[in-house]
N, C-alpha and C positions, 0 to 999 in steps of 0.2 A: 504494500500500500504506500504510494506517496505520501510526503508532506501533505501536499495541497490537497488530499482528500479529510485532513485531519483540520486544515485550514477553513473546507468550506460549509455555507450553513448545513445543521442538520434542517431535512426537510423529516417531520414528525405526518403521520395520518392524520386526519383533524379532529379525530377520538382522543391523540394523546396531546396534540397542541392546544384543548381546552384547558387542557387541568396543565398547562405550560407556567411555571414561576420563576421570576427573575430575582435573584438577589443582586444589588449591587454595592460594593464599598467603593468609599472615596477616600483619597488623602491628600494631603499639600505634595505640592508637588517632590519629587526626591523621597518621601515620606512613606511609599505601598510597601507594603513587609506580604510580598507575597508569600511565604511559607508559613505566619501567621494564619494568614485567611484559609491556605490550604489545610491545614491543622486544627484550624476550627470547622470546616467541611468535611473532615476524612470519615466521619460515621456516614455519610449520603453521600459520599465519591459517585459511589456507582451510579447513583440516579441524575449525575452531569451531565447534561445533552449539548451543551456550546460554552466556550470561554473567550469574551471578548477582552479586550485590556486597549484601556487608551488615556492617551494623554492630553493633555491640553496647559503648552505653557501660557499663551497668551492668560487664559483665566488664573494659572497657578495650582493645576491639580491633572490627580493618575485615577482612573478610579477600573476593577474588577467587574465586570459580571458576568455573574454563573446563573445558566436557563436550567432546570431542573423539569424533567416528566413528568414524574413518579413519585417525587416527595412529599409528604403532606405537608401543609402548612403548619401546623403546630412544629414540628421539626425544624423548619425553616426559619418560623417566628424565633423562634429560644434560639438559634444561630443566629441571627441577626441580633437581637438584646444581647448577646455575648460578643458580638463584634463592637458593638459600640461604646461597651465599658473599656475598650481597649484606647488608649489615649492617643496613639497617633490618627485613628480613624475622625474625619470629619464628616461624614455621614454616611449612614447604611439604608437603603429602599430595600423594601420588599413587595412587590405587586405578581 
């Protein structure tokens, strides 16, 4: 398998792209501790369907986001409250 198949979006059925959630973290820029955030995701690894990561110097921030299938929200939710007591995170969405 390529890179670039690991690169492009997942297209999901639209039975599982309903129940599709995005978590995202933000930080200052220079500030993402990816191995943090993968650390606080590693119990729902598996149910990761895209990882996007970008930056934006002009505003001064990196921010994470992981789409999820399969996870339920309550899991999600308590991953996201757990990311945001983390002090370099300047914000965490869950939708």
């Amino acid at each position: 398998m390529d890179i670039q198949d690991h690169l492009a979006p997942a297209h999901a059925p639209a039975s599982v792209a309903h129940n599709r959630r995005e978590l995202t973290v933000r930080a200052e820029i220079y500030g993402m501790r990816v191995a943090a955030v993968w650390q606080v995701v590693m119990s729902i690894a598996r149910d990761i369907e895209n990882i996007r990561i970008a930056t934006d110097q002009r505003h001064g921030y990196e921010q994470v986001t992981l789409s999820f299938a399969r996870a339920s929200f309550e899991s999600l939710e308590a991953i996201a409250d757990r990311l945001r007591q983390m002090p370099w995170v300047a914000n965490t969405t869950l939708c």
